[in-house]
C-alpha positions, 0 to 999 in steps of 0.5 A: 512461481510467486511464494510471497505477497509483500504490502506496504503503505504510504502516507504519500503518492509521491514517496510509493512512487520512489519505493516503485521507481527503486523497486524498477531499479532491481528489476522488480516492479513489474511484480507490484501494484499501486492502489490509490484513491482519485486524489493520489491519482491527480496528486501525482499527475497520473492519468490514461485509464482504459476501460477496466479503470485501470492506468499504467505507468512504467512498468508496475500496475496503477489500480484506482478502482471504485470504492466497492472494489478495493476489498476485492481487489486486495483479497485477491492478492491474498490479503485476509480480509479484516487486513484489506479493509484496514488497507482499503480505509487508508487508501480512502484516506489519501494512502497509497498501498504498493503490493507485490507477488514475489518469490523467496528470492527477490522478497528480501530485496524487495523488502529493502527498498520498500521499508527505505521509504518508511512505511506507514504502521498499518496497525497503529493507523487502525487503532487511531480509527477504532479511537475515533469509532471506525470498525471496517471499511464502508465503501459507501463512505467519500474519499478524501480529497487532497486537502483532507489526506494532508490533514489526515497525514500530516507529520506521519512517518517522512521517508529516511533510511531503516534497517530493513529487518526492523520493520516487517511483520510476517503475518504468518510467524510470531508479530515481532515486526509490523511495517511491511506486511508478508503473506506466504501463499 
């Protein structure tokens, strides 16, 4: 039984895919998922897509689905959807969301290897969006492509080690942290 979805964005394909090679590594990463855009996708050399548009590697899920469905796809992982469309405009931005359904017992651990690779603050990226009059994610917008995602990213959030416990917000208790996202379901 899953009783937990943990989220977490990345500035960085490369470092989602440590965080997803360590989650490997405990175990879990059959659990998690990979949303991306084309230009995480070709940044980190991924390819073989069947004909759900959707690629696999090892043994977590690569989703790069179109534009029109990310907010679809992130709800239906149990993500409400004023927060899927904050994840979803970072993704068109070059960040890669990693989500996972977990239950109580492999959260925590999940949230350790997640949080090592310093997540990016969701918040503080959507407060920098509505400063330059951004309101919700418009699948009709282009997506970046690898030279405006490192513009975009550049000098956000470089992997290093924290204290798990500093940098989770569980959406459902009081805000007291805010890097990995927690919903119960």
């Amino acid at each position: 039984m899953h009783d937990r979805i943990i989220v977490a964005l990345y500035h960085d394909i490369d470092i989602a895919l440590r965080a997803l090679g360590d989650l490997e590594g405990e175990g879990l990463s059959e659990a998690f998922t990979l949303l991306g855009n084309a230009s995480a996708k070709s940044a980190a050399g991924l390819a073989g897509e069947n004909e759900a548009g959707r690629g696999f590697a090892s043994n977590y899920r690569v989703v790069y689905d179109s534009t029109d469905r990310r907010i679809d796809t992130l709800k239906d992982y149990g993500v409400p959807e004023d927060e899927a469309h904050a994840f979803a405009e970072a993704v068109r931005r070059g960040a890669v969301v990693v989500i996972g359904r977990l239950d109580n017992m492999a959260f925590e651990r999940a949230l350790a290897v997640m949080d090592r690779y310093q997540p990016v603050d969701i918040d503080e990226r959507v407060r920098a969006y509505q400063d330059a009059g951004w309101t919700r994610y418009d699948p009709a917008a282009a997506d970046y492509d690898a030279e405006q995602a490192r513009a975009e990213w550049a000098g956000v959030g470089a992997p290093g080690t924290r204290d798990a416990a500093a940098g989770i917000r569980d959406v459902n208790d009081t805000p007291l942290r805010s890097r990995v996202r927690s919903y119960a379901f």
